[in-house]
Each structure stands twice: as structure tokens, then as C-alpha cells.
NUKEDREN-835192 format. One record per atom (N, C-alpha, C, O): x, y, z. Coordinates in steps of 0.1 Angstrom, whole numbers, plus 5000, padded with zeros to 4 digits. Last residue first. Example, Ala and Ser with C-alpha at 12.3 -4.5 7.8 and 13.67 -1.06 7.14 Angstrom:
BEGIN
512849785071513749895071512950005079513450115080513249435078512349555078513249675078514249675085
# end
This chain:
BEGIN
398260686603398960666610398760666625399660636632396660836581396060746593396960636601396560526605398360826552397960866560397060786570396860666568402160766542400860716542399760776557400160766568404260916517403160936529401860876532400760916527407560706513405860726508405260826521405760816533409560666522409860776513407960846507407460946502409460446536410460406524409560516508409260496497406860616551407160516552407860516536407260566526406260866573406560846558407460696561408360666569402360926583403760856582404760846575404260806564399961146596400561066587402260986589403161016597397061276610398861216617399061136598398161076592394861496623395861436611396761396615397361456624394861636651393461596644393861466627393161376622396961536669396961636658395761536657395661416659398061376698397761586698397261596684396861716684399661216687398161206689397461296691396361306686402461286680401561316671399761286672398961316664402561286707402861446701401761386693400561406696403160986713402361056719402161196715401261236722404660906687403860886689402060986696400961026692407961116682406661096691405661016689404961116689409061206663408761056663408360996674408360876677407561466637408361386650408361246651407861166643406561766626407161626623407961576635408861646642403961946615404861906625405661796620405261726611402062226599402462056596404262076605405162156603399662416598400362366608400962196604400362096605398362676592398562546588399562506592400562566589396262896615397462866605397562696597396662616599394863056633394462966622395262936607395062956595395463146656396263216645395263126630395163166618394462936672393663096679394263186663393663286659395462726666393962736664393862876662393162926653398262806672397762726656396562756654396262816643398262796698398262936688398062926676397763026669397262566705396662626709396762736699395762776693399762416697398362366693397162466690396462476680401662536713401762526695400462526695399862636692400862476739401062626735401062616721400162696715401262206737399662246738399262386739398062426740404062166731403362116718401662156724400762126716404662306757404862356744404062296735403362376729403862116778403262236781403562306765402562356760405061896766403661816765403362006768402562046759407761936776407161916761405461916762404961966752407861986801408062096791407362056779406562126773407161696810406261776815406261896803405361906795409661586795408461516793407361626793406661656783412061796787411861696793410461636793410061716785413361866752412561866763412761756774413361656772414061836725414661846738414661876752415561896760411761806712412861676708414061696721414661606726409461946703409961916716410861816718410761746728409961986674409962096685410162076700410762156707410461866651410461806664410761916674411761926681410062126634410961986636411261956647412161996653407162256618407262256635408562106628408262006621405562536602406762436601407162336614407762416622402862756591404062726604404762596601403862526596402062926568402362816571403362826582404362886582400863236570399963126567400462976567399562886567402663426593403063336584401963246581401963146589402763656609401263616608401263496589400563496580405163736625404963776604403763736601403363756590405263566644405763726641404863766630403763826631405463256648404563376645404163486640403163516634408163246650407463186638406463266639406363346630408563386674408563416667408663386652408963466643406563216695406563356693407263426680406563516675408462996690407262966688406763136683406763166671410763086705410863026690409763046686409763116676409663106728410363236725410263206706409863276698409562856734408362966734408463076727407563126721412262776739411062696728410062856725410062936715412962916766413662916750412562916734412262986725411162736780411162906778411762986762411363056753412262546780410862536778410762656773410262686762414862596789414662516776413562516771413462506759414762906808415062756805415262736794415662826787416963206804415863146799415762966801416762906797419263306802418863306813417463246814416863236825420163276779421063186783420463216802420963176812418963456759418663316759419163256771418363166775417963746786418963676772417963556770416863546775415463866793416563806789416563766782415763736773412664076785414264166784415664076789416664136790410863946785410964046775412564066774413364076765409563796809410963786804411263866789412063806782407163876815407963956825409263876820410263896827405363726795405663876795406363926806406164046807405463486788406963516790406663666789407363736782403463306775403363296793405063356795405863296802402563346754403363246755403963236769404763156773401463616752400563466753401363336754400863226755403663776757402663776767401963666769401763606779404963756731405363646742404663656758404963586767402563866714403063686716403463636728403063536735402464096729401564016728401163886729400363816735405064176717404864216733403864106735404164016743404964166692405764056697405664076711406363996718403064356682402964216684403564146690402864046695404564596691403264536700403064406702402964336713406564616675406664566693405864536696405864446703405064666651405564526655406564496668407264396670404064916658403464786656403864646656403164546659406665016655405865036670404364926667403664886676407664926626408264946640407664936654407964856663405064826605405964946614406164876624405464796630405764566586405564606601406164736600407264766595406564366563405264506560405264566577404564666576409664226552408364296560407764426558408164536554411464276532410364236531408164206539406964196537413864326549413164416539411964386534411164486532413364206582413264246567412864266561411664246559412164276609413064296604413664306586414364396581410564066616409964176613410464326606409964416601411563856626411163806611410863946609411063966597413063976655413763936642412963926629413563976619411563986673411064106665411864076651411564126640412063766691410863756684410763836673410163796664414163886697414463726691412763786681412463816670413764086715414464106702414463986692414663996680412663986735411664056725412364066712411864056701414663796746413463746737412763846732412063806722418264016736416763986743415563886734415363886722420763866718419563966717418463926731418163816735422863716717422763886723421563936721421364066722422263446706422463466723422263626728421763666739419263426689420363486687420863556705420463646712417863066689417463226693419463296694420463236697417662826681418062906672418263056677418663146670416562596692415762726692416162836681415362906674416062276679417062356685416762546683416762596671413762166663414162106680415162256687414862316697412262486652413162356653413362306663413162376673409762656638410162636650410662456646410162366640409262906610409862786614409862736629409962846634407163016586406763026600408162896603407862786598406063176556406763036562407263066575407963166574405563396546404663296543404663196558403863166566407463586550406463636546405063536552404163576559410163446543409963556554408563566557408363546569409563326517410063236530409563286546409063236556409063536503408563406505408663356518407763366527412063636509410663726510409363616510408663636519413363496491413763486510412563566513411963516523412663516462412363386475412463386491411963326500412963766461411963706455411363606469410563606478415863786457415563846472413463796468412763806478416163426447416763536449416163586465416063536476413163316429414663326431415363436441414763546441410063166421410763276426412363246426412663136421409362866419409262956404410163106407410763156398409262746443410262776433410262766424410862676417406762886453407662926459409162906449409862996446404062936437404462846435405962876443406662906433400462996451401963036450403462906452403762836461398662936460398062996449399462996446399662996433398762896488397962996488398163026469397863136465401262736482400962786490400362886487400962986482402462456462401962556463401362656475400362576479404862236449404662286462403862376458404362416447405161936431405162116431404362066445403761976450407561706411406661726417406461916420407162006416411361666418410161666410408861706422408961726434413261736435413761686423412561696411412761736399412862046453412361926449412861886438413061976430415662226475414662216462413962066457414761966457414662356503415162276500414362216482413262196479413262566520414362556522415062476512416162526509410762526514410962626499412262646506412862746502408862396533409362596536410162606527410762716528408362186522407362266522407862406522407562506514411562116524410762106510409662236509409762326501411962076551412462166543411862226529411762346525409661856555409761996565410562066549409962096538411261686544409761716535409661836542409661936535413961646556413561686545412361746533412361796521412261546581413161666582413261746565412861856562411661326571410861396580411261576579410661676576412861086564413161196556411761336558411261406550414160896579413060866573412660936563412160876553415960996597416460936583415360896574415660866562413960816626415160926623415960846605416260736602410760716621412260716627412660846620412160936612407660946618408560816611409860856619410160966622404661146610405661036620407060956612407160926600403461406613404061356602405261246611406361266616400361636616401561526623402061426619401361326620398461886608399261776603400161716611400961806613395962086608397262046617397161926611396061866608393762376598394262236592395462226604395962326609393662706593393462596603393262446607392662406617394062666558393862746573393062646578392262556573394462296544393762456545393962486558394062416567396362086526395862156537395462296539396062386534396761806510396361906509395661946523394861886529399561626490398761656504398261766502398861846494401861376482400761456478400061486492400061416502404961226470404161266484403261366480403761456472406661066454405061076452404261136464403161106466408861036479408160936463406660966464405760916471412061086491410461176496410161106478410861116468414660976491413861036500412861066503412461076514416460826468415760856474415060876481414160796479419760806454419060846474418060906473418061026475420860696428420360766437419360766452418460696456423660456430422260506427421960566433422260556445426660556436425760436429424660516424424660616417427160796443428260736436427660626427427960616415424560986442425660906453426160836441425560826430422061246446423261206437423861096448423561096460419061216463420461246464421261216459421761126465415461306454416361266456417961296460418161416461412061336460412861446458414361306462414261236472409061456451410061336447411261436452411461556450405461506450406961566455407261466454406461376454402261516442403561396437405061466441405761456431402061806452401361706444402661646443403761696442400361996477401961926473401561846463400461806466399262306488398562186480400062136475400862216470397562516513398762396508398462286502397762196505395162736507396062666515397062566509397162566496393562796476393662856491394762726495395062646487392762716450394362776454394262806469395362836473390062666451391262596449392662636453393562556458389062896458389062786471390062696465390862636472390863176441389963076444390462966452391662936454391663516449392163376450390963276451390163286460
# end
């Protein structure tokens, strides 16, 4: 792989919505480029279309125009069991809302990405990891509750832990601390930060934090669909 193709390269993304009138749209000409260990903080209100470029990157959502690349790889050129293997493999999620599966224990939450067919983990290697994660995520004596015995802070962690799992070269972050209380948020987005560095991942966040996005070495904006950077 050459230094060109290494890390995340978006060129001119567009991406629109059919409507009865004219089209909706959302994301005009957005270009960016990020390498391992790179962090991004992507500001703008709600509707702004924060959430949508999020989707875009993780190849949840298809672009009208424009390309997404990751490490050399064009995500929708794939289809199928192709793409969810992509997604699994590459792409790392943590959302405002945890998502953790209520019957499973946090080790089990975590051991989820490790789980498909597309994973490369043995089994007793990938307990390890996820013993490890949520050791560094300050939850090695909650291995074995539920979600629903877990705070909110805790919950988060557990998410964080398992975007990790799969040693995904892009992490995804939607307002991760959007449900927090002040203290929790500010202890998670400096758990993210931290595992971003120590994992040397690519790390693009989105919120409408101010104070979050000053945490990122990069902050941009999307302003009526544009990314304007030095926000």
C-alpha cells in the first residue's frame, strides 16, 4: 500500500434527498484527508447533516456523488457479505445511544464485532482482548453485568470497548456524550481520546459541543452542507 492510499481520503462527497420539490441537499463537495492517528471534530446544530457524513464515512449510507476511500479501499464498490465485512473489519461505531444488547453481559457486548464471519479472532484471543479493553476502560470488575446494572458513563465505555474489538483503522464517534451529565462526558470523550492515541486510529467525531470539539487537535464545521475547516 502506498502513503497515498494510507488512511482516509473523501473527495468532493455530495450526497442528496428525493422530495416532492427539489432535492435535499445535505453534504456539497466535502473533501478530507486523514491518517492513523489523525482526530477530527466535526461541529454544526442538529439537521446540519453531521450524522449523515458519520454514516457516509462507515459505508452505512450511500453517496449521491463523490468517493470515500479507506486505506486504499473503496467501500462502495463492495456489496453484500463483501460490505458488512468492511464495515465489521475497518469501521469502529460509538453512538450517543449505547446500543449494548440488554442479555448480554459487557464482556459479551464487547466480544460482539468478534463474532463474525468475517472476523479473524480465535475465540480465547478475543476474550483476552475484550478482557483488556474493558480493563482499560476502568470496567474490569463489571465483566459480568448486564447493561441495566451499569450507569450511563459505564454503558458508553462498554460501547467504546467495543468499537475497538476488531482493531478497526476508523472509529466513528455520534455525539457520544450527547447523554451524559457534564462530569461523565468530559471522563468518556478523555477515555476516547486517550484510546484513539494509545490504538492510533482515525478518529472522526461529530457534535455540537463546542467544548468536546476543543478536545480535537482538528475541528471542522458543516456549514449549508459545506466542510469548512478551523472551526
Amino acid at each position: 500500500m502506498s502513503g497515498t492510499d494510507a488512511g482516509l481520503v473523501v473527495t468532493n462527497l455530495y450526497k442528496e434527498y428525493p422530495t416532492p420539490a427539489e432535492p435535499l441537499v445535505i453534504l456539497r463537495d466535502v473533501s478530507l484527508t486523514l491518517g492513523g492517528g489523525e482526530a477530527l471534530a466535526v461541529m454544526g446544530p442538529s439537521g446540519s447533516g453531521k450524522s449523515t457524513l458519520l454514516y457516509t464515512l462507515g459505508a452505512l449510507d450511500q453517496p449521491t456523488g463523490g468517493t470515500v476511500r479507506l486505506n486504499g479501499r473503496d467501500p462502495f464498490a463492495l456489496s453484500g457479505a463483501d460490505l458488512a465485512a468492511f464495515r465489521n473489519r475497518q469501521v469502529g461505531f460509538v453512538f450517543q445511544e449505547h446500543y449494548l444488547l440488554p442479555q448480554c453481559t459487557a464482556l459479551e457486548n464487547v466480544l460482539i464485532p468478534s463474532m463474525a464471519p468475517s472476523a479473524d479472532h480465535e475465540p480465547d484471543a478475543a476474550r483476552q482482548r475484550a478482557e483488556r479493553l474493558l480493563e482499560r476502560v476502568g470496567l474490569k470488575d463489571r465483566t459480568t453485568h448486564l447493561p441495566s446494572e451499569l450507569s450511563g458513563g459505564e454503558r458508553q465505555r462498554v460501547a467504546i470497548a467495543r468499537a475497538l474489538m476488531n482493531r478497526a483503522p476508523l472509529i466513528l464517534a455520534d455525539e457520544p456524550t450527547g447523554n451524559l451529565d457534564r462530569r461523565t462526558a468530559d471522563t468518556v470523550a478523555e477515555l476516547l481520546l486517550e484510546l484513539h492515541r494509545e490504538e492510533k486510529t482515525i478518529l472522526v467525531l461529530v457534535t455540537h459541543s463546542l467544548e468536546l470539539a476543543k478536545r480535537f487537535p482538528r475541528r471542522a464545521e458543516l456549514i449549508d452542507g459545506r466542510l469548512e475547516f478551523g472551526a
